[in-house]
C-alpha positions as CSV (number, residue, x, y, z in Angstrom):
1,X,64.3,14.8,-41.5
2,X,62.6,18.1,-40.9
3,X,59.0,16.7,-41.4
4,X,59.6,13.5,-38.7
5,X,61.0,16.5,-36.2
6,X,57.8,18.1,-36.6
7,X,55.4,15.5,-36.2
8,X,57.0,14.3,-33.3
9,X,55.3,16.6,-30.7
10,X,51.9,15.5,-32.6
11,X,52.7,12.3,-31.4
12,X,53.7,12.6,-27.7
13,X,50.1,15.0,-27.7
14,X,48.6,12.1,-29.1
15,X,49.8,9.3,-27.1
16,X,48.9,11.2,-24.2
17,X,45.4,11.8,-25.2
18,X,45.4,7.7,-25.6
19,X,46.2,7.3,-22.0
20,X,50.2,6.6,-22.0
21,X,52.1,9.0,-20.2
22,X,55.8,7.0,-21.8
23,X,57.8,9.1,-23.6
24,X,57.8,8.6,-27.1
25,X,59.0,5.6,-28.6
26,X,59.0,3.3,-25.4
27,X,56.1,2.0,-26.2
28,X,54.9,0.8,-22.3
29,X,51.7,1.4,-21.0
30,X,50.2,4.3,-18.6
31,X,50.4,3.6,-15.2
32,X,46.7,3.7,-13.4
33,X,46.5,7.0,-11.4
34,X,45.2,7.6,-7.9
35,X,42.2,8.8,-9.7
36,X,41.6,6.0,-11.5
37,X,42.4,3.6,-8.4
38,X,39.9,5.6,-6.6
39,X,37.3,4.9,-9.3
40,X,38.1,1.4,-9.1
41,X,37.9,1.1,-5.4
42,X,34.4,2.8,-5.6
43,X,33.3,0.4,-8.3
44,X,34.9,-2.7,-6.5
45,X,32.1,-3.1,-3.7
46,X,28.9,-2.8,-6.1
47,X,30.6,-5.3,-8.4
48,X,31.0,-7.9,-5.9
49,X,27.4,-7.2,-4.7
50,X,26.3,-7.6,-8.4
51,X,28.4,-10.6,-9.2
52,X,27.5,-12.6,-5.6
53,X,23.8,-11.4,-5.4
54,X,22.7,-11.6,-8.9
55,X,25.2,-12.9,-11.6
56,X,25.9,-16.6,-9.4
57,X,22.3,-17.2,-8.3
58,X,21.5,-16.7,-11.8
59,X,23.9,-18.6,-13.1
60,X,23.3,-21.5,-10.1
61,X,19.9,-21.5,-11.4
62,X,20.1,-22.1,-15.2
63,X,22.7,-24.7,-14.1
64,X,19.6,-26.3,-12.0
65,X,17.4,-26.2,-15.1
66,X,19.4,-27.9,-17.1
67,X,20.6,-31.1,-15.1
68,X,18.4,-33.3,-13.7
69,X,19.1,-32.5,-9.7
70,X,17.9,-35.0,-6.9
71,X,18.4,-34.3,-3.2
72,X,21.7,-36.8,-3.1
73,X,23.6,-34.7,-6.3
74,X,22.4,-31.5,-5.1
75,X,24.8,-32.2,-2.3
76,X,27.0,-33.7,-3.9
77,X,27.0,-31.9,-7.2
78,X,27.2,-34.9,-9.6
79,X,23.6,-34.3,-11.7
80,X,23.7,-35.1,-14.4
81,X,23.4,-32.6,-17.9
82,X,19.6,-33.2,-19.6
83,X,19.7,-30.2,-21.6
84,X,16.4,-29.1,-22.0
85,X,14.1,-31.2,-20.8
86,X,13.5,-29.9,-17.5
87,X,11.6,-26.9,-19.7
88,X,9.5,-29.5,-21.7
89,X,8.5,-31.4,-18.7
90,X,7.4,-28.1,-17.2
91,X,5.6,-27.4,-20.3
92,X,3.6,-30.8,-20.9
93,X,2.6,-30.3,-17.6
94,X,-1.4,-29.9,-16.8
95,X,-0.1,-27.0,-14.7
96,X,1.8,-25.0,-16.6
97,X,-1.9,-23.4,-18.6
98,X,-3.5,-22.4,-15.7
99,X,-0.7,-21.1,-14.1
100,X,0.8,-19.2,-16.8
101,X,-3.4,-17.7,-16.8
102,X,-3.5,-17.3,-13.6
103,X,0.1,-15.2,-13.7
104,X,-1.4,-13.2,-16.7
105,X,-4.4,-12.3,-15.0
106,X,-2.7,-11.8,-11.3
107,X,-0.2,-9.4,-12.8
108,X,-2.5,-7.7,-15.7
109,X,-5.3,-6.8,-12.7
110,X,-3.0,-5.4,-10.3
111,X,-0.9,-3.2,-12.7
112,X,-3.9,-1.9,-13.8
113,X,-5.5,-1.2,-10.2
114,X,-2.6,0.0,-9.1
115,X,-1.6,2.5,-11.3
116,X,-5.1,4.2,-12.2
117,X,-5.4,4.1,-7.9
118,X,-2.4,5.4,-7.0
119,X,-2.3,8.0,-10.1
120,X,-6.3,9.3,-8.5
121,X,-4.7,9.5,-5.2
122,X,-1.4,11.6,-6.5
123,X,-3.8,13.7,-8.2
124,X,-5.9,14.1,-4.9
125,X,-3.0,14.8,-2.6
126,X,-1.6,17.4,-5.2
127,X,-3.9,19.8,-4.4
128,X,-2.0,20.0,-0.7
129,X,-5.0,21.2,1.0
130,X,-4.2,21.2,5.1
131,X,-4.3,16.9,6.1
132,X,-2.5,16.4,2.5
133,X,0.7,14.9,4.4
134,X,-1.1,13.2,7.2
135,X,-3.1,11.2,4.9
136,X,-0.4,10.5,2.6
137,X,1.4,9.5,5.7
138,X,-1.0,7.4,6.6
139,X,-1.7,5.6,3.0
140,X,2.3,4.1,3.0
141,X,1.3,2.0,6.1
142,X,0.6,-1.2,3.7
143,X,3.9,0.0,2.0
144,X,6.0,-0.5,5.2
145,X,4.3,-3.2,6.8
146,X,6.3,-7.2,6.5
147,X,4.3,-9.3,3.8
148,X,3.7,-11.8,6.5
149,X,1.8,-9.2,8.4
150,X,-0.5,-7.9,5.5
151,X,-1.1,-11.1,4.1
152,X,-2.3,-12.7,7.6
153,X,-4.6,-9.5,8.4
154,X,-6.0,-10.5,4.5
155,X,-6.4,-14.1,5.4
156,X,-8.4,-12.9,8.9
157,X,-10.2,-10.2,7.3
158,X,-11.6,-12.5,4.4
159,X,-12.0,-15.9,6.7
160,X,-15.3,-17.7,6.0
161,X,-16.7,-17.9,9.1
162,X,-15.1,-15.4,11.1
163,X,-14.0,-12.1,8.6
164,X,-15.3,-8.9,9.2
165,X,-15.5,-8.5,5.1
166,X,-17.9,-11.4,5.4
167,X,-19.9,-10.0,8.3
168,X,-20.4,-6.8,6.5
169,X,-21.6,-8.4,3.8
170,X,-24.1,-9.8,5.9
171,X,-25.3,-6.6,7.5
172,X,-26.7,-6.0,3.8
173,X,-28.0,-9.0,3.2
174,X,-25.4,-10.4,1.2
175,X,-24.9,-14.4,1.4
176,X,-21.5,-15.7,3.1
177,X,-18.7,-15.2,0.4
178,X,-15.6,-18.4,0.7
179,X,-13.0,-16.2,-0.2
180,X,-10.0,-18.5,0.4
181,X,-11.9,-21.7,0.1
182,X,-13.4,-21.5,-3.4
183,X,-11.9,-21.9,-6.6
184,X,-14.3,-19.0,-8.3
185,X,-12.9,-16.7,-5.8
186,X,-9.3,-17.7,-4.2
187,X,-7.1,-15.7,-7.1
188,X,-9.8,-12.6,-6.7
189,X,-8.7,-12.5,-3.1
190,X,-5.5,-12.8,-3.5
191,X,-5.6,-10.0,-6.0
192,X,-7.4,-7.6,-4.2
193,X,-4.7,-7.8,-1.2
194,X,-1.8,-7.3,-3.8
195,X,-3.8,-4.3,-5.0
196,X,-4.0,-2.7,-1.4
197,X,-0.4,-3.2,-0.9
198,X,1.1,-1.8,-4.2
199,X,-1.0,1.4,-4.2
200,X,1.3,3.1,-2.2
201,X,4.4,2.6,-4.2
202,X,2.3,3.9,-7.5
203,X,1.4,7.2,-4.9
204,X,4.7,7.7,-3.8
205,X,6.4,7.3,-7.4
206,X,3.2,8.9,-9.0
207,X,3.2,11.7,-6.5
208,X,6.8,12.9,-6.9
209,X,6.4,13.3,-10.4
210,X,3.5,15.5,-10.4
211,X,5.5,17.8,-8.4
212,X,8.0,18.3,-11.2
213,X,5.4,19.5,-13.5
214,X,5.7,23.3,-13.5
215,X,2.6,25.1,-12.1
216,X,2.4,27.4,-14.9
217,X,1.4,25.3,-17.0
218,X,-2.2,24.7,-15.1
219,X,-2.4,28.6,-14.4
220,X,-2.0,29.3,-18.5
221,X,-4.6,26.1,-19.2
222,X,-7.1,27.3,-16.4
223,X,-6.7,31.1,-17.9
224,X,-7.1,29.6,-21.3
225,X,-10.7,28.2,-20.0
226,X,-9.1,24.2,-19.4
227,X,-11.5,22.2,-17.1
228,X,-9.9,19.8,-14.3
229,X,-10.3,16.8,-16.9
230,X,-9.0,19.0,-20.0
231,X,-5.8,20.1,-17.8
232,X,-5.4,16.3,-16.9
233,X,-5.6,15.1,-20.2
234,X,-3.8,17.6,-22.3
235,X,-0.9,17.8,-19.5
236,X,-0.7,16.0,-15.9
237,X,-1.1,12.2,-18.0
238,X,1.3,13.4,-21.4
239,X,4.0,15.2,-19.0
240,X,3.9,11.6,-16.4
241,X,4.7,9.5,-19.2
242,X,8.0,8.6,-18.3
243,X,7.5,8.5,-14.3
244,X,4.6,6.0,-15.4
245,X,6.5,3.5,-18.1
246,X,9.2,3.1,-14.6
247,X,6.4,2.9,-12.2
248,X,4.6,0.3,-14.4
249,X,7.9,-1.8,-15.2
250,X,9.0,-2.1,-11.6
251,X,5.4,-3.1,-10.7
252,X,5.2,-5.5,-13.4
253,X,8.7,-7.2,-12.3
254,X,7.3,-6.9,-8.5
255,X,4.2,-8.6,-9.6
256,X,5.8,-11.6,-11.5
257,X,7.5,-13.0,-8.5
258,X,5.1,-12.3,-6.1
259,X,4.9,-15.2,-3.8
260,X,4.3,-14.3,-0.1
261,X,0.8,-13.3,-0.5
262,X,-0.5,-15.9,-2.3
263,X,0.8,-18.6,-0.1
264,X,0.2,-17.4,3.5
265,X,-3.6,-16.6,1.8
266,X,-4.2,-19.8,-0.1
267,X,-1.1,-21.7,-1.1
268,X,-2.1,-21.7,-4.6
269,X,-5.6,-23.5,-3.8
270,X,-7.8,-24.6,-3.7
271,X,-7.7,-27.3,-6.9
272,X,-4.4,-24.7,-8.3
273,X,-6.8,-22.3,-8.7
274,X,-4.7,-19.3,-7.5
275,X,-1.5,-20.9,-8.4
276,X,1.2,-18.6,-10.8
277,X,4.5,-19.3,-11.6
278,X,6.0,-18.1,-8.7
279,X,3.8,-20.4,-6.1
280,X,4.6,-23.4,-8.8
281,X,8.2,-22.8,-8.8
282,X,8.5,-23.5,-5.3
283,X,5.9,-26.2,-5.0
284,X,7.8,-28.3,-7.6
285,X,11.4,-27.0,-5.4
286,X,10.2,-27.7,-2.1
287,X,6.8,-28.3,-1.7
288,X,7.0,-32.4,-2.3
289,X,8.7,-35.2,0.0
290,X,10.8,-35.9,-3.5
291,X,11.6,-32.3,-4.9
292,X,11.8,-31.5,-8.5
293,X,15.0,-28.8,-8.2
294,X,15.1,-29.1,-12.2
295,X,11.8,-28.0,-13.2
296,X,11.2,-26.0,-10.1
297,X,14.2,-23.6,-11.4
298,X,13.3,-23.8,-15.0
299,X,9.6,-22.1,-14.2
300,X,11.7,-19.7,-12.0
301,X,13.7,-18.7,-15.1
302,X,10.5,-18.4,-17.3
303,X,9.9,-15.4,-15.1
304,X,13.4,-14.1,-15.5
305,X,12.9,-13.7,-18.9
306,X,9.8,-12.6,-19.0
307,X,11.2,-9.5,-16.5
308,X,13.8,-9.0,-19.1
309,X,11.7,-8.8,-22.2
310,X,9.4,-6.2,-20.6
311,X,12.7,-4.4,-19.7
312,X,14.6,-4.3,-23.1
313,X,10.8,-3.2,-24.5
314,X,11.2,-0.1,-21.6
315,X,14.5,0.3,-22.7
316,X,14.0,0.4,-26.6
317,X,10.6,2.4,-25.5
318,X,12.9,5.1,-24.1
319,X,15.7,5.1,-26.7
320,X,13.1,6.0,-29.2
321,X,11.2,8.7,-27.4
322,X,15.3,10.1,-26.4
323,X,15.5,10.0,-30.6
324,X,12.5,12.1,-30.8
């Protein structure tokens, strides 16, 4: 009898630790406090945003890929389940190759581009010499301006007959270049627009994380006898690592779905030859007098998951170097 009396404080110390403020033996649950109704009423908006904005439209469109969706049963939401086959139609398409190329190459040259770009121009504007800001200023115009704006001034600026890239080309005696109009060169223009406009993001990101690296450590290297290439080397590119894997992920995700550029500039032409997922997707959705909703939404979730392996790499990237 004396041994239960004693453990019973043990208990009531314990319960509450667990969360249950009832006095011992009841056996009923903790009320929530007006902490914990705060922290639910803080949470409540962001899920609601996440389950409306990106949990249904998800879930609306595997739900499109896997039934076979016409204009009439879209409305009236009676298609019918065909399992998988919108995803084999899409790939024994004559499409789907060049396309999935084309996406490859699109996002492979622009990462590239705009990372080594951006990362020179962070570098650069480091050194805050007296028009640092201005020009920094100055370089986030392409940032901030609407898609539709940038890609138009591209589609002007590389026009055939009329572009002022053209006709400088000419003042050097180069021949007349169809930008827009040519297979050989339709997905290099659109690339080198996408370039110009993601640079900034890569300075901005780039920029910001050069200023958390501690100056002493380029005053030690530069008394040690470190050159501008040794110091970059040995501790601006090793100590960015981890500003650059987020830079390059969120570019990478940016560059999948890019869509805008491409078809204000060429519409995926001429002949498909600037055509990616992204353009295909909403060809095959809305692009035809008889849409194909069904395939249309299964290349749009191919991109999905091609976002999410890249990020679960990031993510298993970063667990290990947290290990380490």
């Amino acid at each position: 009898m004396t041994q239960m009396t004693q453990q019973l404080p043990d208990r009531r110390r314990l319960a509450t630790q667990a969360g249950t403020t009832a006095p011992a033996g009841t056996g009923k649950p903790r009320r929530p406090t007006s902490t914990q109704w705060a922290a639910w009423g803080f949470l409540a908006p962001v899920t609601a945003y996440l389950v409306l904005f990106y949990a249904y439209p998800l879930y609306r469109n595997i739900d499109l890929s896997l039934r076979n969706y016409t204009v009439r049963s879209f409305v009236q939401g009676d298609a019918p389940f065909t399992g998988l086959q919108n995803y084999r139609t899409v790939l024994d398409d004559p499409t789907f190759a060049p396309a999935l190329l084309h996406t490859v190459v699109f996002t492979a040259v622009c990462l590239a581009f705009q990372y080594a770009i951006g990362l020179a121009l962070a570098v650069f504007f480091h050194q805050n010499f007296r028009l640092s800001a201005t020009l920094r200023a100055l370089f986030l115009v392409p940032w901030l301006l609407p898609l539709i704006v940038s890609a138009s001034t591209w589609s002007w600026m590389l026009n055939s007959d009329s572009g002022i890239v053209n006709a400088a080309l000419h003042a050097i005696g180069i021949g007349q270049v169809n930008w827009l109009t040519s297979p050989s060169w339709s997905l290099t223009s659109v690339i080198i627009a996408n370039i110009w406009i993601g640079v900034p993001f890569n300075l901005v990101v780039l920029y910001s994380g050069l200023q958390s690296i501690p100056a002493g450590l380029y005053e030690a290297a530069a008394l040690d006898g470190a050159g501008p290439w040794r110091r970059f080397w040995s501790i601006t590119f090793p100590l960015l690592r981890p500003v650059s894997a987020i830079t390059l992920l969120l570019g990478l995700v940016y560059t999948l779905k890019v869509f805008d550029i491409i078809w204000i500039m060429t519409k995926g032409g001429p002949a498909e030859s600037s055509t990616t997922f992204a353009t295909w997707s909403y060809q095959l959705g809305f692009g035809n007098l008889l849409p194909a909703f069904g395939p249309g939404a299964a290349v749009g979730n191919l991109l999905v998951v091609a976002a999410l392996l890249f990020g679960l790499v990031y993510v298993r990237a970063q667990r290990k170097q947290a290990l380490s």
